[in-house]
N, C-alpha and C positions, 0 to 999 in steps of 0.2 A: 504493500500500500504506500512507502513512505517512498520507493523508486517510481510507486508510478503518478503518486501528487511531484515528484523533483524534476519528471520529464513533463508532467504541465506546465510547471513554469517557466522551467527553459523553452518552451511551446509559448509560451504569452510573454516571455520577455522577447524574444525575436523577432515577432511577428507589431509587436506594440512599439510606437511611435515614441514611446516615451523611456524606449530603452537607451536613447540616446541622451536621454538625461542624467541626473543623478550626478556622484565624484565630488570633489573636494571642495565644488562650487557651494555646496548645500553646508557646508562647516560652519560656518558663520552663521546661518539661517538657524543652525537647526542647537547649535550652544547659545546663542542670545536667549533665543526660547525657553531652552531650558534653564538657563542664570535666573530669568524673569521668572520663568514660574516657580523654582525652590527659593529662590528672595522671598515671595511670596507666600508660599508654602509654611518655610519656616517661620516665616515671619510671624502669622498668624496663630500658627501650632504652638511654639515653643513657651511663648506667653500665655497661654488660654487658659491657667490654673487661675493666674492672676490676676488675669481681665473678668473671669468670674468671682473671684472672692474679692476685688476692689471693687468694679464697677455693677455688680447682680447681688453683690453680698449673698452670694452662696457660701457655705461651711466650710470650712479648709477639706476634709476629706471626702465629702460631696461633688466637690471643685476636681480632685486626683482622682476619683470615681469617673465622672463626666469627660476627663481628657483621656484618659486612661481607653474610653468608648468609643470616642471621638479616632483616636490612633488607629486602633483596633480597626476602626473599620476603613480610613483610606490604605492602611494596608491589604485589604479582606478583597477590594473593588479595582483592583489592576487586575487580576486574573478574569473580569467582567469585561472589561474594556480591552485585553487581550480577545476575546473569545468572542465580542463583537466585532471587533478587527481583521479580525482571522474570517469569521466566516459570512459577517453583510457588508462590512460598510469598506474595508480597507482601514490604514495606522495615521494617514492623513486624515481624513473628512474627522476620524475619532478626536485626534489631535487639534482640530479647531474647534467641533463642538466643545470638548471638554476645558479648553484654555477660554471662550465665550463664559463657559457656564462659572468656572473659576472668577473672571472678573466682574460678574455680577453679584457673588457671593461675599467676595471682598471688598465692593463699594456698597453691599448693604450692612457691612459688619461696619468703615466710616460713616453713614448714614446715622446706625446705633448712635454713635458716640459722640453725633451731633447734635440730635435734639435730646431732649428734656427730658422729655415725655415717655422714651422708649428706654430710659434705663430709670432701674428703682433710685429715690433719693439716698442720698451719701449716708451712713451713719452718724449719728452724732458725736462728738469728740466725751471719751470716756464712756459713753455708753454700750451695755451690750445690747439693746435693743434696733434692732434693724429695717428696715422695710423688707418685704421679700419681692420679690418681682411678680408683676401681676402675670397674669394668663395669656396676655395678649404680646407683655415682654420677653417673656420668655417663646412664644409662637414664633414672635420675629425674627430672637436671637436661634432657635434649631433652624428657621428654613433659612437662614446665613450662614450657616455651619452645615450643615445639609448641599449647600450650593458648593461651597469653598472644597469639603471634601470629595464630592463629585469630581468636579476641577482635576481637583489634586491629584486624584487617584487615576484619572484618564490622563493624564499627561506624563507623571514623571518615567512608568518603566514603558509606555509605547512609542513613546520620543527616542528609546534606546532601540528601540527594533526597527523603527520608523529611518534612523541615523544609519543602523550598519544595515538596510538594505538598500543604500545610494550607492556602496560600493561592493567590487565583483569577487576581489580576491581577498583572500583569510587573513592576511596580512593587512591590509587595508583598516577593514573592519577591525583589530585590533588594535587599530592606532586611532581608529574613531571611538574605541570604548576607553581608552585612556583620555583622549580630552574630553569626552563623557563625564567622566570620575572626576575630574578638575573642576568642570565646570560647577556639576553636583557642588561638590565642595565649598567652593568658594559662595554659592547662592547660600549655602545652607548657612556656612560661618556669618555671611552679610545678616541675612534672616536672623541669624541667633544671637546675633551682637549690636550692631546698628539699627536694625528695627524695632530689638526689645528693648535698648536704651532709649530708642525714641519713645518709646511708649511709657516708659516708666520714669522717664524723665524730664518728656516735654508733656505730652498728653497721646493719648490712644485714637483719638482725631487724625492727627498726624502721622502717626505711625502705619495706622490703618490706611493711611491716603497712601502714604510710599508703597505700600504692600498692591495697593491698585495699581496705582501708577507704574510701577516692575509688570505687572500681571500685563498693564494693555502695550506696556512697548514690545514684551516676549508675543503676544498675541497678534501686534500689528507686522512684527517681523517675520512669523511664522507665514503670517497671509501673505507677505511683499516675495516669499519664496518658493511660492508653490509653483511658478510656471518654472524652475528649475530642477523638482523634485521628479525622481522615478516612481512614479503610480502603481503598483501590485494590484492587481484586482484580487479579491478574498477568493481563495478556494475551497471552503468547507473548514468545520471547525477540526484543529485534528485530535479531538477526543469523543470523535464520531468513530474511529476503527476502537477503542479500548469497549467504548458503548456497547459495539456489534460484538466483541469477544466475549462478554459478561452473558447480552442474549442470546448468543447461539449457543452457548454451553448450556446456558440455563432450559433452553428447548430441545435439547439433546442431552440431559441430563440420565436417561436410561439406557442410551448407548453403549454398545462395550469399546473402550478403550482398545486402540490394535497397536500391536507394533511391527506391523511393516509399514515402511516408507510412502507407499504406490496409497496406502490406507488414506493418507494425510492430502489435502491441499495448499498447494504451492505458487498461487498466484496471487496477486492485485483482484480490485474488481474486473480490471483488462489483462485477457490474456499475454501480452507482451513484459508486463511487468514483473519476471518472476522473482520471488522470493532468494536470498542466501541461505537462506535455514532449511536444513533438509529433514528430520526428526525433533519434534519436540521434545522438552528437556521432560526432568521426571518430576521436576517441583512441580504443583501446585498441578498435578497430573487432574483432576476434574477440570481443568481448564482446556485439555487437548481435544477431548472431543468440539471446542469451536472451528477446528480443522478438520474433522473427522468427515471425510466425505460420505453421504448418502443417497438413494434412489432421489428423495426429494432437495436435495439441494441442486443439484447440476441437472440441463438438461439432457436426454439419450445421447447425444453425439459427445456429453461429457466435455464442451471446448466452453462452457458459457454456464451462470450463474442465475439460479430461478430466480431465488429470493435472498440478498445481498444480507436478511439479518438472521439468515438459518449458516451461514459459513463464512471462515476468514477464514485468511492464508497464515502457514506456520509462522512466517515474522511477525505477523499483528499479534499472535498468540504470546510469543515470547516477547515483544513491546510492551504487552502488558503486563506479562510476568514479571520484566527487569521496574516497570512502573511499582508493584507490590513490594518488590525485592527494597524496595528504597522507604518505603512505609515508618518502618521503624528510625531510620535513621532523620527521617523528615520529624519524629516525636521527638527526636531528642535534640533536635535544634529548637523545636518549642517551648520545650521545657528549659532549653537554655537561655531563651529570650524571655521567659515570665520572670524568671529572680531581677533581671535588667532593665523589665519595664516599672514591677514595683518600686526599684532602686531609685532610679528616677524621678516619680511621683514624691519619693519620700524625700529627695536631695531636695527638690524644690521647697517641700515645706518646711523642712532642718535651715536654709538659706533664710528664710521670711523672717526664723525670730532670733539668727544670727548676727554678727555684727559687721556689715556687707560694705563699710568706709573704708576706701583704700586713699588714704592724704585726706586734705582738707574739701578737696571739691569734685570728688569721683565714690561714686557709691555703685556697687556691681549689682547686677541687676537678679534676682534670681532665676527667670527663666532664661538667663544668658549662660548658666554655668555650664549645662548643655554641649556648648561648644567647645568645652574642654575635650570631652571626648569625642569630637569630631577633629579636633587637630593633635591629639595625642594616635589617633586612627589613622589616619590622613602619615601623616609622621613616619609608624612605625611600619604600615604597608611599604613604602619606599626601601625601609631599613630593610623589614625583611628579604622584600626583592632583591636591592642591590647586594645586602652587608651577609643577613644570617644565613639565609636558605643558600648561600655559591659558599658558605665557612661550614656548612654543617655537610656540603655532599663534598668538601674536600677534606673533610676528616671521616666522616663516615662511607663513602666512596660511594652514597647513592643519596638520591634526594629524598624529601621529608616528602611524602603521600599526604594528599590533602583531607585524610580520615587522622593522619597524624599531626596536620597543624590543627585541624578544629581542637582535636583531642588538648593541644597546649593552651587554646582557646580557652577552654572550660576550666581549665585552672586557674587561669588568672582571673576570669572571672571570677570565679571559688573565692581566691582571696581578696577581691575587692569588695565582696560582700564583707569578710572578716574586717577588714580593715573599717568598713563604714559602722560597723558595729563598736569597734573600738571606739572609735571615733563619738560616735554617738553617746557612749557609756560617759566617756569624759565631759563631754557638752552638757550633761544632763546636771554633774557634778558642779559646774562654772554656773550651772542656773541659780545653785541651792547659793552659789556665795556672791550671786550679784553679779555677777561679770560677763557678760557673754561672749562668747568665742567669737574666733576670726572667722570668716568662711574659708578663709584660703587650708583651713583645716580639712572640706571637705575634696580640695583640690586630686590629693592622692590616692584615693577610690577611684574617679573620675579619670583618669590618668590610666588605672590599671584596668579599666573598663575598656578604654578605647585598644589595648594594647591586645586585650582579648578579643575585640573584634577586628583587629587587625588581622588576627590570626585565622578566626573561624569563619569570619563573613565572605571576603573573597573562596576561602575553601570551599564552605558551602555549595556559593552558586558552581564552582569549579566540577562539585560533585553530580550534581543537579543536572547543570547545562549539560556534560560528560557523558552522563550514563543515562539519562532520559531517554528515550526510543529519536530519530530523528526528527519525525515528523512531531513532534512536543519540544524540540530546543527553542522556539523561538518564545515559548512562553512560561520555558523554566524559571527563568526570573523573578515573574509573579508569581509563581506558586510558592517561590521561598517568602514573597512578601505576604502569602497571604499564613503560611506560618508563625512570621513573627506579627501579624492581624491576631490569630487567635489567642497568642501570648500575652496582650492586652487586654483582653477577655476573662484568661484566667487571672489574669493580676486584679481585675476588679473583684472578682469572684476570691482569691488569697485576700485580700484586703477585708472585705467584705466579711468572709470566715472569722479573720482574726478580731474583728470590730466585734462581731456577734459574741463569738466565746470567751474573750478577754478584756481586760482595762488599757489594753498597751496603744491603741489610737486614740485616746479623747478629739475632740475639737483645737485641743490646745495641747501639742505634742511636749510641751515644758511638764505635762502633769502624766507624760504616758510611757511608755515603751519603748521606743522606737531599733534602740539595740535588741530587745529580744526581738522584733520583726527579722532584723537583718541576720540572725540567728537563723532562726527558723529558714531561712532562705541559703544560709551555707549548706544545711541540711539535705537540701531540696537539691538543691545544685551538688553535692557529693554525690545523692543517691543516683540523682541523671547520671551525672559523671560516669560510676560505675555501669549502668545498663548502655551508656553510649560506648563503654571497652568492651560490652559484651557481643553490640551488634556490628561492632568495626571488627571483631575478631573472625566472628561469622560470615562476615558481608564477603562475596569475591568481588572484585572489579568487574564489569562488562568491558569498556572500551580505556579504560584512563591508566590501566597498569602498564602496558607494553607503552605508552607515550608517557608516560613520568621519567622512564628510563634515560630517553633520549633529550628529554624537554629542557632547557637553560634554564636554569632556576629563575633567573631575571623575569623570563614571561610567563612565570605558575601564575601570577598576581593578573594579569591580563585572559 
């Protein structure tokens, strides 16, 4: 199936007018876009703990709850916009809708912050009684967030498939996901530092308006580049062959398994497409019968396909077997992004009653701290490519396997939890005598977070994109983002837990717990630890072993 969708498109790029486009003209067109909409992005994200408990007088962990949801799901909604992509509309048309729907989202979030009327009154000084926001403010403020996450989530990973299918060769394309990553970066740092100081500095008017303003020039750039862009027309979603594997096993579920060869079918839906795979394997053996030829699948002449969801061919069979084979190792990148999303939520609120002056006329901004571990990440990816990963395969005489960097991954995350606990335990102490701590205390968690995803994040997708079936690389991406989506989910759900059966979140983290939270999460992150050694031990490579062998340590990271 996956040779014979690769010979239609070489069928529609040849024949289409617009194969003459695309190449390093679109560079420009296609990083503006994306600066503009992670400026944007972050812009709005990184602060939204604190634009609700300053401006909504929502409860501090109400507020970590809400963003926590909020993440959760523009990570959940790229694998949507992949799969619209893929299979109606094409990564362009997606990519102006969604950048539209994003700047309407964010000029009704400046709107909020304009009038009066649409956010609850301020608190009173010393007092704990508040307004809440009425029914009608809060309507306005979800279908603002509502719009921005749409946005978000339709642009940032389709812009990335959108990019490397302007150029031909693999090389190429890997020099457009490098300045990809750059660009990302640099939006995301602007976003998490410049936007949220605007906002907590001048006013959320302002800040909001720059986050527009970024959104319509990526927006208006993107549009001034389309008559340069290579056009794909969608060829079908490609998790319509795993679909058809699942059903035709399941309607052939009383079949007897055979094992001769001649027993199995070995083609595409067209007969010219055939298959590599001559026998299917013995895992997940109830699954072979979707090959299993019978009187009613084929017609009498046996060259042609009755019914397209009574039989696949042996490679869709094992595309979807190596898809399951990855299952477990996809949970334990989950579980290793839930400790990192609570951590998060909780840094922000540890910063709030911190002591955030740095000299006489700079105060750090809490939802900027963030960006710590975007350039402690940023950083240490480089390192690894250039410095560790070419020192570790000239001492070790082979390179580090990207089940073995996540694996480093996880430990340092491991101890950045411990540290933020330490960390914590003392801050609680400086409460009791008056004195509140620096932030720059929470600096070195933050540091050791990014260094862990320096490690595991590129691996990840390295593992993903790799060993995915072909026809599913282009939207491996998303599927890790929707991953670390559900990680967000369960942190609301840990959070939540913990609120219920313990005193350790009050409203006012100076009277609660917060070290035993981060406790509880080394826990949690050892245990994964340990079942992510057991499914890497298990796991064999499909396609990424015999190329790690030969691969420059320099380009593991690309």
């Amino acid at each position: 199936m996956a040779d014979s969708n690769s010979g239609d498109t070489e069928a529609h790029r040849s024949s289409d007018p617009s194969g003459k486009r695309g190449g390093w003209i679109t560079l420009p067109f296609m990083l503006v876009t994306l600066l503009g909409m992670s400026i944007t992005s972050f812009g709005w994200g990184m602060n939204l703990i604190v634009f609700l408990i300053e401006e909504f007088n929502i409860k501090n962990i109400a507020a970590a709850q809400i963003s926590n949801i909020v993440n959760g799901v523009v990570n959940m909604l790229p694998v949507v916009a992949a799969i619209l992509a893929d299979s109606f509309f094409g990564n362009i048309p997606v990519i102006s809708a969604s950048a539209f729907i994003s700047l309407t989202g964010v000029s009704l979030l400046t709107l909020i912050t304009s009038l009066d009327y649409l956010i609850p009154r301020p608190c009173e000084t010393g007092s704990i009684l508040c307004q809440s926001p009425s029914k009608l403010q809060l309507g306005i403020l979800y279908a603002a967030l509502a719009l921005v996450i749409i946005g978000s989530a339709g642009t940032r990973f389709t812009l990335a498939a959108a990019g490397a299918n302007q150029y031909k060769k693999p090389k190429e394309q890997g020099r457009f996901f490098n300045w990809f990553f750059v660009s990302l970066y640099i939006g995301a740092v602007t976003g998490t530092t410049a936007i949220v100081y605007t906002q907590d500095n001048v006013s959320w008017k302002l800040g909001f308006g720059l986050c527009a303003a970024a959104n319509l020039i990526g927006f208006i750039v993107f549009i001034a580049g389309k008559r340069f862009y290579k056009h794909d027309k969608p060829l079908g979603s490609p998790y319509t062959s795993l679909i058809r594997v699942l059903v035709a096993a399941t309607m052939k579920r009383k079949a007897v398994i055979s094992s001769k060869d001649e027993d199995y079918h070995h083609y595409g839906l067209k007969k010219e497409a055939k298959t590599s795979t001559t026998m299917p394997s013995k895992t997940f053996r109830f699954l072979n019968r979707a090959a299993l030829k019978t009187d009613e699948d084929l017609n009498p002449s046996g060259d042609s396909i009755t019914n397209m969801w009574r039989i696949c061919s042996v490679q869709e069979v094992e595309d979807f077997k190596a898809v399951l084979r990855l299952v477990p190792l996809w949970a334990a990148v989950m579980f290793l992004s839930t400790p990192v999303a609570v951590q998060m939520s909780m840094t922000v609120l540890q910063a709030l009653v911190m002591d955030r002056e740095l000299g006489p006329h700079f105060k750090v901004s809490a939802g900027s701290l963030q960006v710590i571990v975007l350039i402690s990440g940023c950083v240490f990816i480089m390192l690894n490519s250039w410095l560790i990963y070419p020192m570790y395969q000239k001492l070790f005489r082979k390179p580090l396997t990207p089940l073995q960097q996540v694996g480093i991954g996880h430990v340092f995350t491991i101890l950045s939890m411990a540290i933020s606990a330490v960390v914590e335990a003392r801050r609680l102490k400086t409460v009791e005598n008056g004195h509140p701590m620096s932030v720059l205390w929470l600096v070195p968690a933050l540091v050791m977070v990014g260094i862990g995803e320096a490690f595991h994040f590129p691996a990840n997708v390295a593992v993903f994109y790799g060993e995915f079936p072909e026809s599913l690389r282009n939207t491996a991406t998303s599927l890790t983002s929707v991953v670390i989506g559900i990680s967000f989910y369960l942190c609301t759900a840990i959070i939540d837990l913990i609120q219920r059966t313990t005193k350790w979140l009050p409203n006012d983290i100076n009277h609660g717990r917060v070290d035993n939270v981060y406790w509880v999460l080394v826990i949690i992150g050892v245990l994964n630890f340990t079942y992510f050694l057991v499914c890497s031990w298990l796991y064999k490579y499909r396609n990424l072993k015999n190329d790690d062998q030969e691969q420059d340590p320099k380009d593991i990271t690309t």
